[in-house]
C-alpha positions in Angstrom: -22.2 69.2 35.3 -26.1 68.7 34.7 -28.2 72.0 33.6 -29.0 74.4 36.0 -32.8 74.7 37.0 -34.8 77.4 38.1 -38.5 77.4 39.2 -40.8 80.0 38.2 -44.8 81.1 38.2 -46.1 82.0 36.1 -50.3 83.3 35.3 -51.8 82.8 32.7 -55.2 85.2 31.8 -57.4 85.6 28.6 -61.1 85.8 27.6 -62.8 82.8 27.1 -61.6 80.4 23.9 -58.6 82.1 23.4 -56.8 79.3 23.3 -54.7 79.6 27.0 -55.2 75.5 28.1 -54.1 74.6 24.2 -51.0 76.3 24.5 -50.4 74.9 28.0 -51.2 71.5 26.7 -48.3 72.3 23.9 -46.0 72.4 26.5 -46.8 69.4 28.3 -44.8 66.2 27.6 -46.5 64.0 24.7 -47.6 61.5 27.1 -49.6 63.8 29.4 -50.8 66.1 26.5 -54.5 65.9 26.2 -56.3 65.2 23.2 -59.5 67.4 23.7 -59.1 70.7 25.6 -62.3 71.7 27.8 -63.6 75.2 29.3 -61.2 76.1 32.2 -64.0 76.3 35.5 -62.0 78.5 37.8 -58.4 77.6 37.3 -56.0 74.4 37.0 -52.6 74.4 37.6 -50.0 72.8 35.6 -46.5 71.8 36.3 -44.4 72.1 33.5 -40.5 71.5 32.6 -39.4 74.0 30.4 -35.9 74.3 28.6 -34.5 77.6 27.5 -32.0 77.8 25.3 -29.8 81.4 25.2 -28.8 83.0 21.7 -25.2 82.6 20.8 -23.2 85.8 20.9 -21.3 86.9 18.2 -17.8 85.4 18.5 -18.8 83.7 21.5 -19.6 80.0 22.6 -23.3 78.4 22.6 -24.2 79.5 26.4 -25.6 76.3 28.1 -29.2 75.6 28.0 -31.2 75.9 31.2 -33.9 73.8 32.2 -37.3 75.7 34.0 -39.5 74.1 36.2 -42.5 76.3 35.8 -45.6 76.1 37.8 -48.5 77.4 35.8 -52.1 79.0 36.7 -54.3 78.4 33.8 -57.2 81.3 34.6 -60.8 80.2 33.5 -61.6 83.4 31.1 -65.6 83.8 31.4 -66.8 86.7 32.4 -67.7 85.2 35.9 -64.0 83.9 36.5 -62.2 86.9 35.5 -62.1 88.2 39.5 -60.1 85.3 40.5 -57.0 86.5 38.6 -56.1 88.8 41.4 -56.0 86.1 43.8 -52.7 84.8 41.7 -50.7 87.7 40.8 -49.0 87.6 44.0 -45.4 86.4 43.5 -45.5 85.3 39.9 -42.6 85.7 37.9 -44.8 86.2 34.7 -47.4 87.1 32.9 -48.8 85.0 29.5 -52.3 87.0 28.3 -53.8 85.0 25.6 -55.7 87.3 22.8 -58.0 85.6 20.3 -56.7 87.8 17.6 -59.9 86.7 15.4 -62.7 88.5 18.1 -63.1 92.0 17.3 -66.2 92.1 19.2 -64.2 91.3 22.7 -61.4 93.5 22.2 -62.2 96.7 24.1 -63.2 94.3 26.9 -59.3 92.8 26.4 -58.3 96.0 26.8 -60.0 96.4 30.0 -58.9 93.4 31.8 -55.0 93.9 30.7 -55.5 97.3 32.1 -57.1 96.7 35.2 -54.2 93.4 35.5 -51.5 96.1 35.4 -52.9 98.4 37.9 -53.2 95.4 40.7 -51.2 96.3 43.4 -49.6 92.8 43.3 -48.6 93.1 40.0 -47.8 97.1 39.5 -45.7 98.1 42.9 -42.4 96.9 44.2 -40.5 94.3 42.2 -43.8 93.1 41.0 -43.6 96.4 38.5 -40.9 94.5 36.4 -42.4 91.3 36.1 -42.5 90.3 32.2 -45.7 90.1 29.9 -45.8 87.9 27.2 -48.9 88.3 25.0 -50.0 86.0 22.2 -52.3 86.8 19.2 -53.7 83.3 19.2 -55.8 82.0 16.1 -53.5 83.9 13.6 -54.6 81.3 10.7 -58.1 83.2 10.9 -59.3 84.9 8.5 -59.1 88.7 9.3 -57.1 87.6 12.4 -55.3 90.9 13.6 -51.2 90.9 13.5 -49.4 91.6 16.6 -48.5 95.2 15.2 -52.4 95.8 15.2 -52.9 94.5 18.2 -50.8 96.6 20.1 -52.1 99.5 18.3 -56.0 98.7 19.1 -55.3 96.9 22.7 -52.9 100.6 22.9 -50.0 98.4 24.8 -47.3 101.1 24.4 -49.6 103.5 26.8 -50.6 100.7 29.2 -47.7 99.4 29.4 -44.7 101.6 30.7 -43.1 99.6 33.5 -42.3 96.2 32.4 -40.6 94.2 29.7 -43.6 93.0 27.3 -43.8 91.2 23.8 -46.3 90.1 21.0 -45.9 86.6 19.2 -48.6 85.6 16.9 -49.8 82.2 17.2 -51.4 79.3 16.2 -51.6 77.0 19.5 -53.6 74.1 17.6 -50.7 73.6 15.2 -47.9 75.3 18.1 -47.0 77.9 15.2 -45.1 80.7 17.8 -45.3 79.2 21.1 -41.8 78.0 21.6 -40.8 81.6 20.4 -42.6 83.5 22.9 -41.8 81.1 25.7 -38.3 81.6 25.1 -38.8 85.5 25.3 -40.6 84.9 28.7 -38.1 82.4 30.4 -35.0 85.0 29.4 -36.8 88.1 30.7 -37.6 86.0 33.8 -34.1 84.5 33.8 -33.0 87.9 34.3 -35.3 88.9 36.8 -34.3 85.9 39.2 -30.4 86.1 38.5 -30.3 89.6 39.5 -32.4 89.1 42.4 -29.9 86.3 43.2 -27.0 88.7 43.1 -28.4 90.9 45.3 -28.7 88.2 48.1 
């Protein structure tokens, strides 16, 4: 018996240099990784195999691993990219928004473009009202970086955020401190989602 797969899509938004392609590119195998990351014009898309391992339950066996074939949208974060987003949300099975948790400067306009995410109609009615956010606070190793606690409190994710499974991971995607983490919080909430909807066929 090999693993079981299951394809997902996944979005992936952020400002400008917040790191989204380098974390991407930490999930790519070593031989396509790239060794300098440019400015995302627009959007790429990245296919990516993805394996997610389930927590052991008390008293129980090791469940089996599962591998995920992921297709990702890697968003272009300037200012005159931002209104392509929409044009994705349709049908993903998650959400990865990459903070720069080092920019105080940009962080009211974060907290704009989460919001306005969450109110699309593709991503906020129907089943699309479950699907899972994953955030990372990106550039932790910065001085005066903010911690995910203080990034929910200033980005105010507990009041934005009412519908949906979401999480925080802070990150360092140069060095790949936290990504495997958060990715396996994302791929079990979205696990979920497509296992249920699978039962209900």
């Amino acid at each position: 018996m090999g693993q079981s797969k299951t394809k997902v899509s996944i979005i992936v938004c952020g400002l400008d240099n917040s790191g989204k392609s380098t974390i991407l590119n930490h999930f790519k195998p070593d031989k396509e990784k790239s060794e300098t990351i440019n400015a995302t014009l627009g959007y790429t898309t990245e296919q990516l195999t993805l394996k997610y391992t389930p927590l052991k339950q008390a008293g129980g066996d090791q469940p089996k691993a599962r591998t995920v074939e992921c297709t990702a949208f890697d968003m272009g974060g300037a200012k005159k990219f931002r209104t392509l987003w929409e044009s994705y949300y349709n049908g993903v099975d998650g959400v990865v928004f990459v903070v720069d948790s080092a920019d105080a400067l940009r962080m009211s306009v974060v907290k704009d473009e989460i919001q306005q995410m969450l109110e699309n109609a593709d991503l906020s009615s129907g089943d699309a009202a479950g699907v899972p956010v994953l955030f990372f606070a990106n550039k932790m190793d910065i001085q005066n970086a903010k911690n995910p606690a203080e990034l929910t409190e200033i980005l105010e994710l507990a009041d934005i955020i009412v519908d949906r499974p979401y999480n925080i991971f802070a990150s360092d995607a140069r060095k790949g401190v936290g990504l495997e983490e958060g990715m396996q919080w994302l791929q079990s909430e979205m696990l979920k989602r497509a296992d249920k909807a699978k039962a209900k066929k």
